[in-house]
Every structure is written in C-alpha cells, then in structure tokens.
LUMBAMAR-893943 format. One record per atom (N, C-alpha, C, O, CB): x, z, y; atom name; chain; residue in one letter. Coordinates in pm, whole numbers. Atoms other than C-alpha are relative to their C-alpha. Glycine has a CB too. Layout:
! LUMBAMAR-893943
(r (X,Z,Y),CA,A,A),
...
***
This chain:
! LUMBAMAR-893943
(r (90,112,5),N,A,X),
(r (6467,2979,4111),CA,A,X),
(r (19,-85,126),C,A,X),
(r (-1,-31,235),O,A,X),
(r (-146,48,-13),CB,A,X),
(r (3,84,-106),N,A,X),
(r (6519,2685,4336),CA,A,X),
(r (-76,-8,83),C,A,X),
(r (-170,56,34),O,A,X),
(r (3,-89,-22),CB,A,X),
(r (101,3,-116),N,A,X),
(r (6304,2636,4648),CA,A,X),
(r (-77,-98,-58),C,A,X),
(r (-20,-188,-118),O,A,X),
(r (52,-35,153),CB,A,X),
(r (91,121,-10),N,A,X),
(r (6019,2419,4608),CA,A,X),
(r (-26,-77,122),C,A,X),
(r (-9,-60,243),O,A,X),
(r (-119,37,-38),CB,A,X),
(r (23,95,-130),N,A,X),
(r (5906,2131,4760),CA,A,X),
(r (15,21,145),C,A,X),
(r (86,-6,242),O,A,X),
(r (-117,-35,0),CB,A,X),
(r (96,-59,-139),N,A,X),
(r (5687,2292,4997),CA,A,X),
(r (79,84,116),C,A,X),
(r (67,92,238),O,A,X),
(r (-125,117,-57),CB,A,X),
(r (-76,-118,-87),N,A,X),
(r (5908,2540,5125),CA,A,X),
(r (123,-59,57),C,A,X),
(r (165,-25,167),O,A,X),
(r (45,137,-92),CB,A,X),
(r (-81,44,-53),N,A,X),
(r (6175,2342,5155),CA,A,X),
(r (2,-105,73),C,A,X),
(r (106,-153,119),O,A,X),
(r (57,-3,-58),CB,A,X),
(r (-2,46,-130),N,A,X),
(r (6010,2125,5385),CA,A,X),
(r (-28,52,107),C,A,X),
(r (10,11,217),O,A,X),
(r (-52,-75,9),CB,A,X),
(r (33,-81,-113),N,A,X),
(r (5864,2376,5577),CA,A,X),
(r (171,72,40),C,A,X),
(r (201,71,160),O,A,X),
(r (-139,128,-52),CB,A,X),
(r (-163,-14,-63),N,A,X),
(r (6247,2489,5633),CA,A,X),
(r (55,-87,82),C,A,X),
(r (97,-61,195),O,A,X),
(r (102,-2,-95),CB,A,X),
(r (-33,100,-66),N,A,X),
(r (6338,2143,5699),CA,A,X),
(r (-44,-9,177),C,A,X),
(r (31,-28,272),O,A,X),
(r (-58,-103,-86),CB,A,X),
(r (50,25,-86),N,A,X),
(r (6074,2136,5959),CA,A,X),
(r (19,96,106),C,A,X),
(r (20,57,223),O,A,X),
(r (-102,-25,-33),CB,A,X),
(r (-66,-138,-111),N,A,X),
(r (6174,2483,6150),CA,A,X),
(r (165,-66,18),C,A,X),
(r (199,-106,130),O,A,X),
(r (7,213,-105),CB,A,X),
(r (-187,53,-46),N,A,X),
(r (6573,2360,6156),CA,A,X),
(r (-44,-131,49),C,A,X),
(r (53,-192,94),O,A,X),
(r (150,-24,-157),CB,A,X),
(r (-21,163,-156),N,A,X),
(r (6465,2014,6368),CA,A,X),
(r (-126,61,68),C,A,X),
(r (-140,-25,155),O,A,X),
(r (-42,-249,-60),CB,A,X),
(r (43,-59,-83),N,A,X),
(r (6205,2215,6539),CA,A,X),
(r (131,91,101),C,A,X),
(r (129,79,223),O,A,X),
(r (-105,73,-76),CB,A,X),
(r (-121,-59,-21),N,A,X),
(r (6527,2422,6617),CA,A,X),
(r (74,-47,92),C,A,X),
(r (92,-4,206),O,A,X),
(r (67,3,-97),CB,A,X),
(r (-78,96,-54),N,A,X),
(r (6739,2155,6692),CA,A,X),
(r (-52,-36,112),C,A,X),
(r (4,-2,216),O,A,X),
(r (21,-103,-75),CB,A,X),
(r (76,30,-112),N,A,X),
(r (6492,2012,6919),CA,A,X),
(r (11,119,122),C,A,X),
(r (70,95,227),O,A,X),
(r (-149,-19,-54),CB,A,X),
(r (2,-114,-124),N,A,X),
(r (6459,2332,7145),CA,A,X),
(r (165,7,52),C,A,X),
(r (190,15,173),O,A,X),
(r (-60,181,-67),CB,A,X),
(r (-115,-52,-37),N,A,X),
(r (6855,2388,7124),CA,A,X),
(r (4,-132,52),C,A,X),
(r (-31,-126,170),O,A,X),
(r (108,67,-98),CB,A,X),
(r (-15,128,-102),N,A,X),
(r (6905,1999,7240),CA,A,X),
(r (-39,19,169),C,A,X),
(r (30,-29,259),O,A,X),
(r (-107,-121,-60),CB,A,X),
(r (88,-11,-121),N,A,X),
(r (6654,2107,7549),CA,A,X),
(r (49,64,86),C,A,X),
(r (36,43,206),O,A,X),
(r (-117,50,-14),CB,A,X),
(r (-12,-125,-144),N,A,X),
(r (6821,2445,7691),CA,A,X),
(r (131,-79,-16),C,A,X),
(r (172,-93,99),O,A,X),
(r (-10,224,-11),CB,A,X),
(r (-94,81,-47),N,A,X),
(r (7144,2219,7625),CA,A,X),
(r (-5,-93,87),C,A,X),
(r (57,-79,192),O,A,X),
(r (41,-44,-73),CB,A,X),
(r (6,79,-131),N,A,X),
(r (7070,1950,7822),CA,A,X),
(r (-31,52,121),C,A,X),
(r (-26,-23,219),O,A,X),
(r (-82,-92,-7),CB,A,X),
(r (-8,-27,-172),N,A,X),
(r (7008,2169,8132),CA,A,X),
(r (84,21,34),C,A,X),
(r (102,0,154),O,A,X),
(r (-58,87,66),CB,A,X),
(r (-135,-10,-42),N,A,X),
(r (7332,2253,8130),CA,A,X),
(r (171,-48,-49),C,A,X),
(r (285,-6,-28),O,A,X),
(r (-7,113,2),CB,A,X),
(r (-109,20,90),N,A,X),
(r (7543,2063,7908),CA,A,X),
(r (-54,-172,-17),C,A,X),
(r (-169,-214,-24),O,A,X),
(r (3,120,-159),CB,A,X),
(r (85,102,42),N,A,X),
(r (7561,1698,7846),CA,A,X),
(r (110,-31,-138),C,A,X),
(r (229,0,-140),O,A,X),
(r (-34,-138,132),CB,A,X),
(r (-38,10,91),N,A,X),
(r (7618,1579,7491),CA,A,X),
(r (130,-100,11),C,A,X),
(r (145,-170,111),O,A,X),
(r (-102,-22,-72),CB,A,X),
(r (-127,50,35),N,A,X),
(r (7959,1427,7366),CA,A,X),
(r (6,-78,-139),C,A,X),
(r (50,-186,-177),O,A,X),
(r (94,114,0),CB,A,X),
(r (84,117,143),N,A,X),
(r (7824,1325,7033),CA,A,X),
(r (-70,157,-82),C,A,X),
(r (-45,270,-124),O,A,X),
(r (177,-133,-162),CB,A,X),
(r (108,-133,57),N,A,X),
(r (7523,1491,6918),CA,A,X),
(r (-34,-48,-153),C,A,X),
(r (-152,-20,-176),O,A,X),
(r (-178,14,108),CB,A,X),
(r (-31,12,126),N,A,X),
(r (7578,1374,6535),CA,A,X),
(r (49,143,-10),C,A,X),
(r (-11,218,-87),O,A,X),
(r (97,-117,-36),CB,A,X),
(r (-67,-107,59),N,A,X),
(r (7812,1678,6546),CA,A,X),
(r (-28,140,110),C,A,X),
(r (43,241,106),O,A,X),
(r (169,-47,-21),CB,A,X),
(r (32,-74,-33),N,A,X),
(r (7636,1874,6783),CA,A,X),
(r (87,76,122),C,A,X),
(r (83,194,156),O,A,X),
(r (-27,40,-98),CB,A,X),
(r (-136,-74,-86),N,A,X),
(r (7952,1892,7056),CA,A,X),
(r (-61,-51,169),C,A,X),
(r (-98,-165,198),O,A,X),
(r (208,-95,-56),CB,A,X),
(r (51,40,-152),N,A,X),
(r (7844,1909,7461),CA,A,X),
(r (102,88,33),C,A,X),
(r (149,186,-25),O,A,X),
(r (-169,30,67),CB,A,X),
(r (-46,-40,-105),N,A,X),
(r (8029,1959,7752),CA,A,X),
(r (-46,67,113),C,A,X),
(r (-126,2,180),O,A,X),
(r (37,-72,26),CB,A,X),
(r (122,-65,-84),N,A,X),
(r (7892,2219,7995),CA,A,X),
(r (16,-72,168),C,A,X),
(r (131,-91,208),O,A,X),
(r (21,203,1),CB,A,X),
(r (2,65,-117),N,A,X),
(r (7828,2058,8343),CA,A,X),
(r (-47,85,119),C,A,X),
(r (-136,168,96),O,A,X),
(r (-78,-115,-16),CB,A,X),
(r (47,-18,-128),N,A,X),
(r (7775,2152,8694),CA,A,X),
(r (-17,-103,103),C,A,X),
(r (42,-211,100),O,A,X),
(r (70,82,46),CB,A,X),
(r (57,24,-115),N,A,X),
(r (7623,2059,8996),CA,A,X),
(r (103,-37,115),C,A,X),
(r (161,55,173),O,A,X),
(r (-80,112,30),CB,A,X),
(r (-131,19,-102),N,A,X),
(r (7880,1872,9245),CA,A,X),
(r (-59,29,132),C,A,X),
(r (-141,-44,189),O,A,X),
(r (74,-162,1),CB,A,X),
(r (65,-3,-115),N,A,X),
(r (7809,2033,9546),CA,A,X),
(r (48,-24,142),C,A,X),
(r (-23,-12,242),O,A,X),
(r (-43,100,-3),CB,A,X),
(r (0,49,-72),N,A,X),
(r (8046,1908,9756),CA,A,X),
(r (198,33,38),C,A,X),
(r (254,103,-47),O,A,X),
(r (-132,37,77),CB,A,X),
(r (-177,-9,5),N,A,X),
(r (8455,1932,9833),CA,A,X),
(r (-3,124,98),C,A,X),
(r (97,183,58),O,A,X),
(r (112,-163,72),CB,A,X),
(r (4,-150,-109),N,A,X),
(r (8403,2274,10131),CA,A,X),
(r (39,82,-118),C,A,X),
(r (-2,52,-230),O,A,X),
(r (-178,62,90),CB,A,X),
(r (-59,-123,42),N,A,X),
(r (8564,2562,9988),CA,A,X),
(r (-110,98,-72),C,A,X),
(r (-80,124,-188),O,A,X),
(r (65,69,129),CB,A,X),
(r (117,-57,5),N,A,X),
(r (8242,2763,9948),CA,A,X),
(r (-73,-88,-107),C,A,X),
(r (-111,-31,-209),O,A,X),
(r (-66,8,140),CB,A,X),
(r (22,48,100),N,A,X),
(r (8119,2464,9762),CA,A,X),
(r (30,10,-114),C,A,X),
(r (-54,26,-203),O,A,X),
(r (11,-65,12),CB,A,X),
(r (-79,-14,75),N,A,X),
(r (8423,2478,9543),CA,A,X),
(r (-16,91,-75),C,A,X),
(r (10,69,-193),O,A,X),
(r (88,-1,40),CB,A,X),
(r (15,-140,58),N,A,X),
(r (8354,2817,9442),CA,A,X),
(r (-108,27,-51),C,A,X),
(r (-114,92,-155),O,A,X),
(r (16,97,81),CB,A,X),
(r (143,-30,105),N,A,X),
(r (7962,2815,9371),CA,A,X),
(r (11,-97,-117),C,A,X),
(r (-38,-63,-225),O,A,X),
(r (-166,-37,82),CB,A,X),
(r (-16,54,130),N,A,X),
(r (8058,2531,9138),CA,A,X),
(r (82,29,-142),C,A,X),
(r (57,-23,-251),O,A,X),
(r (31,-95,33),CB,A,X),
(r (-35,-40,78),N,A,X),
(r (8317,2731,8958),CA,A,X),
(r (-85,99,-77),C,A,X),
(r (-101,113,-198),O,A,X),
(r (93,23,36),CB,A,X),
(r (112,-122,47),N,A,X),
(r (8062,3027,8954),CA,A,X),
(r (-92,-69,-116),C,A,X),
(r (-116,-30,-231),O,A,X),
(r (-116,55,146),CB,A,X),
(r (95,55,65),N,A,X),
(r (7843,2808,8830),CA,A,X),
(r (40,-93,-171),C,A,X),
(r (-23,-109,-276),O,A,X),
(r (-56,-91,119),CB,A,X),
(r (-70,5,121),N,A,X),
(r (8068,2673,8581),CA,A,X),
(r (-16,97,-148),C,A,X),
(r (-92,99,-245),O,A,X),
(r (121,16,51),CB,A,X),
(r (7,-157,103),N,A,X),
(r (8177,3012,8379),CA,A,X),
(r (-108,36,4),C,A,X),
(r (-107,122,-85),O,A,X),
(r (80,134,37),CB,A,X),
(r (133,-58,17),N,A,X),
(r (7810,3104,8418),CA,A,X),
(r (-45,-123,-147),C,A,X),
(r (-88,-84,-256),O,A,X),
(r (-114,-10,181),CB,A,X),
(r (77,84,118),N,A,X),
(r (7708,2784,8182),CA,A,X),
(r (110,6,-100),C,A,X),
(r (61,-12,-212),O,A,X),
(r (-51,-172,37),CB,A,X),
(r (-47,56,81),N,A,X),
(r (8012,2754,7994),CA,A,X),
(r (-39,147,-170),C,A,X),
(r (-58,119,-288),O,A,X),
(r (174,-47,74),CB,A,X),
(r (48,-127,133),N,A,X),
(r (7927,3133,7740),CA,A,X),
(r (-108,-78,-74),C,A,X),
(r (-108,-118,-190),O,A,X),
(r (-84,176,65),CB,A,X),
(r (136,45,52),N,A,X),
(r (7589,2999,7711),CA,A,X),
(r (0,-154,-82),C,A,X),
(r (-52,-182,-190),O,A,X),
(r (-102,-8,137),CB,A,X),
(r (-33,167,74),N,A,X),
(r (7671,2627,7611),CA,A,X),
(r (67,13,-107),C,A,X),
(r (29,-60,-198),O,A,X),
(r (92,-111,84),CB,A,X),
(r (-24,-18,132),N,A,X),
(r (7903,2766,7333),CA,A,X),
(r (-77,64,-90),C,A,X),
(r (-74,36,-210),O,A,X),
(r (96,47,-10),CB,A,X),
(r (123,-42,80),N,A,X),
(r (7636,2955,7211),CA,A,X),
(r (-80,-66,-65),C,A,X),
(r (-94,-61,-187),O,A,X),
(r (-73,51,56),CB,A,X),
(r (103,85,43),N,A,X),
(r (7376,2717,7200),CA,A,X),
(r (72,-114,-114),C,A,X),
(r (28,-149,-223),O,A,X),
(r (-67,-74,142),CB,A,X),
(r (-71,111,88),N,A,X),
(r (7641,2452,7065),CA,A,X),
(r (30,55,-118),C,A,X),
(r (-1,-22,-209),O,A,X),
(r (129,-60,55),CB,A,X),
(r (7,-64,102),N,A,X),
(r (7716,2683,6804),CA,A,X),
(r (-106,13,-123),C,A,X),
(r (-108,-28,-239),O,A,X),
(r (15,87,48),CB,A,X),
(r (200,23,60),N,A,X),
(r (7324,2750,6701),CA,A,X),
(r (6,-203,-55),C,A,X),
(r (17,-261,-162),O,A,X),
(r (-180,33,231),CB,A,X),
(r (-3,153,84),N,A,X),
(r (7322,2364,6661),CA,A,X),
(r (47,-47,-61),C,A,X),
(r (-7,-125,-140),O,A,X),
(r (7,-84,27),CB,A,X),
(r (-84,36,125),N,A,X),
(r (7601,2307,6481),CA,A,X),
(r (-14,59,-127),C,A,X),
(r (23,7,-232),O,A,X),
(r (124,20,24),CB,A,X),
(r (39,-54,144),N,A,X),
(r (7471,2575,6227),CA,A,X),
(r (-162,-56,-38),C,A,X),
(r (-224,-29,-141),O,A,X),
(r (8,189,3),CB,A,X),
(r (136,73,68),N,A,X),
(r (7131,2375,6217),CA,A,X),
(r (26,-144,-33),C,A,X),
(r (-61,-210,-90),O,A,X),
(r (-136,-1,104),CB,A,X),
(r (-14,111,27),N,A,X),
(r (7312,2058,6198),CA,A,X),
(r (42,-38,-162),C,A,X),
(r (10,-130,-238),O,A,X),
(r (84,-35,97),CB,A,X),
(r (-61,-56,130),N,A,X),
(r (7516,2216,5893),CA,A,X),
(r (-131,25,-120),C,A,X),
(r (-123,-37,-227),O,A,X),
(r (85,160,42),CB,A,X),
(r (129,1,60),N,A,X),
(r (7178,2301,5730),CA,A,X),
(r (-98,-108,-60),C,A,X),
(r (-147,-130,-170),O,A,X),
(r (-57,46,78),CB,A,X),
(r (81,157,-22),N,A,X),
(r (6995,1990,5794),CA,A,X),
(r (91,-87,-143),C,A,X),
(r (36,-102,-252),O,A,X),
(r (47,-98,216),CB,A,X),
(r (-59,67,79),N,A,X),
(r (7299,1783,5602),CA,A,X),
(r (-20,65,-161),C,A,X),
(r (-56,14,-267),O,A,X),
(r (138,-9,57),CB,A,X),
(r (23,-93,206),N,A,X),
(r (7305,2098,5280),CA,A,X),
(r (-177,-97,-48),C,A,X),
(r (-189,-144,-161),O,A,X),
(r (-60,311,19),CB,A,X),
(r (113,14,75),N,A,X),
(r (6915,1976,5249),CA,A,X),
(r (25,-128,-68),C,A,X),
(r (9,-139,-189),O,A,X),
(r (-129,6,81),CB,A,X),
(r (-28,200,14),N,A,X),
(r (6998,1570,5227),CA,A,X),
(r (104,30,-120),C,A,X),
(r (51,-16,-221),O,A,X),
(r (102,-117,182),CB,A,X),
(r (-63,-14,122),N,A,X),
(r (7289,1670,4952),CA,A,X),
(r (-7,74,-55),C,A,X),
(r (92,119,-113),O,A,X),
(r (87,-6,-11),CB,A,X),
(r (46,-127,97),N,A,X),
(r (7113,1922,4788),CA,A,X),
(r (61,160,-53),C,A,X),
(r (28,245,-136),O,A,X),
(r (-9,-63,-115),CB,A,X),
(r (-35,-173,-20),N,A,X),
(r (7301,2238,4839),CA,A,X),
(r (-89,69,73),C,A,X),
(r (-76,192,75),O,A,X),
(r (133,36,75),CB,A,X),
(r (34,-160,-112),N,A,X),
(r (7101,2423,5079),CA,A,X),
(r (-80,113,-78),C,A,X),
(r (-150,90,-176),O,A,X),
(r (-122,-39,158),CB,A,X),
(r (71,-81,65),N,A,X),
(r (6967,2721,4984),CA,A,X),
(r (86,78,-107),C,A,X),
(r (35,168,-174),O,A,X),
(r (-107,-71,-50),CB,A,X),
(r (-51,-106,77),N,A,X),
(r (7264,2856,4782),CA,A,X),
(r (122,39,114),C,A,X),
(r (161,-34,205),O,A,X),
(r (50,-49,-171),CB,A,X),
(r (-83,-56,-51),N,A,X),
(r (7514,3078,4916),CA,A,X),
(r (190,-54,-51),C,A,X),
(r (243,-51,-162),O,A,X),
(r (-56,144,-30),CB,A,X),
(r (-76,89,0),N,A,X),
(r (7842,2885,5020),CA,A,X),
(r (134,114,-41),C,A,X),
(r (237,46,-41),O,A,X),
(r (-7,-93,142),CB,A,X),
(r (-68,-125,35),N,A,X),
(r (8066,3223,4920),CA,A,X),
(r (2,5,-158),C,A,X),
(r (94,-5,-239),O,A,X),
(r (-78,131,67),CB,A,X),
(r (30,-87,143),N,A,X),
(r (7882,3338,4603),CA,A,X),
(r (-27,-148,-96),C,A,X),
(r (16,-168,-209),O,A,X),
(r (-174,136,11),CB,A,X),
(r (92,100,64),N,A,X),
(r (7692,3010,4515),CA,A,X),
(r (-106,14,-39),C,A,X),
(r (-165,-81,-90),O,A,X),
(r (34,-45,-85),CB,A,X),
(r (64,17,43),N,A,X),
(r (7446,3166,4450),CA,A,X),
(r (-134,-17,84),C,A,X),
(r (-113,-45,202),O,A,X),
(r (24,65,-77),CB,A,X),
(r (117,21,-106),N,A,X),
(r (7051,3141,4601),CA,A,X),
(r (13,107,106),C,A,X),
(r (41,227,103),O,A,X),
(r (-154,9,-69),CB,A,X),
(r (57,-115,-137),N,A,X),
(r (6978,3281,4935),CA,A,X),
(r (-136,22,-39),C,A,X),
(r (-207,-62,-94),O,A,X),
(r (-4,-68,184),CB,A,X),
(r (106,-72,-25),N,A,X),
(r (6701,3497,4953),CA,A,X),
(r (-108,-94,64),C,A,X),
(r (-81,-153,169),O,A,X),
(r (39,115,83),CB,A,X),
(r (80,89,-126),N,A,X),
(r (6381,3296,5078),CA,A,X),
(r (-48,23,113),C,A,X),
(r (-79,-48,208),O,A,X),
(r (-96,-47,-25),CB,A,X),
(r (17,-72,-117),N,A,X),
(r (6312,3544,5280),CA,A,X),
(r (103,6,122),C,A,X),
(r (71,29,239),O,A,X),
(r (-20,120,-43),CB,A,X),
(r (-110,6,-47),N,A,X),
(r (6633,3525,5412),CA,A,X),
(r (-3,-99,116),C,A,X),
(r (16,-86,237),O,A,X),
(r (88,-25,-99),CB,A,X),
(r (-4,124,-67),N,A,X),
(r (6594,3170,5492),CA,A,X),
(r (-101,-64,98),C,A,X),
(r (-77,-160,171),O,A,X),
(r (11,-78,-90),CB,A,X),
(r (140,-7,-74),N,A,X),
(r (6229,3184,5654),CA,A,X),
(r (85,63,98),C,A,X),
(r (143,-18,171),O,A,X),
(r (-149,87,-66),CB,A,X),
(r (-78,-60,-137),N,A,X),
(r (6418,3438,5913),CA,A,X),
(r (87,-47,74),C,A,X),
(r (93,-24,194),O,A,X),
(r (61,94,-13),CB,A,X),
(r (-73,72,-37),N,A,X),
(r (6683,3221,5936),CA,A,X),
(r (61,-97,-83),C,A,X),
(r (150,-79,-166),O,A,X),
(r (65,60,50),CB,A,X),
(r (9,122,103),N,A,X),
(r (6655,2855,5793),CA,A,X),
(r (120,-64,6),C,A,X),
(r (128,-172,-53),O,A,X),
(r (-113,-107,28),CB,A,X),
(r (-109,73,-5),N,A,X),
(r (7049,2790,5903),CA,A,X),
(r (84,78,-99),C,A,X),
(r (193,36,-137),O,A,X),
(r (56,-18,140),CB,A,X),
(r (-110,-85,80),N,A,X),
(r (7182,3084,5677),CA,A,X),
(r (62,-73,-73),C,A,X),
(r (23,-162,-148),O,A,X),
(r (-41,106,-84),CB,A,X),
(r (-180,92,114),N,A,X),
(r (7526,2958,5513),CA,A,X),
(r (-31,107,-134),C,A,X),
(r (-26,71,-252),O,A,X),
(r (262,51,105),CB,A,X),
(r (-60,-142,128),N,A,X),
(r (7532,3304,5283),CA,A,X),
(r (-104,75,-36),C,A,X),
(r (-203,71,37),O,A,X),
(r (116,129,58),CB,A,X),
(r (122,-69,52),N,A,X),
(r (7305,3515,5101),CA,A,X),
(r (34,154,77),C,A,X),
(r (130,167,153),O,A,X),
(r (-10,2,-196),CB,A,X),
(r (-28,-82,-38),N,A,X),
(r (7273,3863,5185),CA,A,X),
(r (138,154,16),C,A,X),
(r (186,242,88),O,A,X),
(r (-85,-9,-28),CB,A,X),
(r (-125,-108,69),N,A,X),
(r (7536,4044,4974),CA,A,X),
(r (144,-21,87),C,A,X),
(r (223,69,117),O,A,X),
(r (39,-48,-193),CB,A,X),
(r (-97,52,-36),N,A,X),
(r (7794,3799,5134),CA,A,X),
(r (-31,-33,136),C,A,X),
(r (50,-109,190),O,A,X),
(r (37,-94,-82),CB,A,X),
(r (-2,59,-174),N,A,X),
(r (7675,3742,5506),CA,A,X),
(r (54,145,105),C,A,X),
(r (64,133,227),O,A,X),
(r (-211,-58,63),CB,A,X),
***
C-alpha cells in the first residue's frame, strides 16, 4: 500500500529537518561547493606560514576531512530522498521495487532499499 499523504509529509518534513542540521555541523567545518548536490569542501583555520602553524592546520585538516565525508554523504542520501518524493518514487525499494517498510522509513526517511535488500 502506498504511503499516504500524511505520512509522507511527515517524512518529507524529517529529511529537510535533516538536511537542515547536516547543512549546520557542515558549515563548521566545510564550506559548500554547490549545495543542490550536496558537495563541500572541508576547510581549516589559516593559522599562519611558522612550521608549528603548518602542522596544527594539517592536524586540523585530516581531523575535519572523515567527518565532512560523512556528513556530505548523510546529505547527499537526504538530497536523493527529497528528489524520489517530487518524482514519485520514494518509498519503493530501488533494488526490488518494491515498498519499503514504513517503519523502515520513520527510522530512516533516506532509505534507498527495503529490508530484504539493504
């Protein structure tokens, strides 16, 4: 049975609630590149050309860059979501075809796949 309305705005509304938060811990450490597709560059803190400088900024680098693919990741699978609702796929499994679980999708409103196939 297809999702209803209701539910499938309350989905809608958790995946740009989503988005929103992942935009937020991105921008502390990442600035966007084009946020249509959800792609940032992780940034640091120029602290200054000294040697010592040089080095807390690499630290500081590889410290944001794990976390920034992460997050960029998470957004790109709520961005992916967001578009299935607007052309009316979301909610079936992109494998099987067939429905995801709603439960599924309440836990996680970006699921691509139903359970059998995730």
């Amino acid at each position: 049975m297809p999702l209803d309305k209701k539910t499938l705005e309350e989905l809608k509304q958790s995946l740009l609630k989503e988005q929103g938060d992942l935009e937020k811990s991105l921008g502390k450490i990442a600035k966007p590149v084009d946020k249509k597709t959800g792609d940032y560059d992780t940034t640091f803190e120029n602290l200054g050309t000294d040697r010592n400088d040089n080095a807390t900024e690499i630290e500081q680098y590889t410290d944001n860059l794990p976390v920034e693919l992460t997050l960029e990741k998470n957004l790109q699978s709520v961005l992916e979501a967001l578009k299935r609702i607007e052309k009316g796929t979301y909610g079936f499994c992109e494998n099987c075809q067939k429905e995801i679980e709603v439960e599924r999708l309440k836990a996680n409103p970006s699921a691509e796949t139903c359970v059998k196939c995730g």
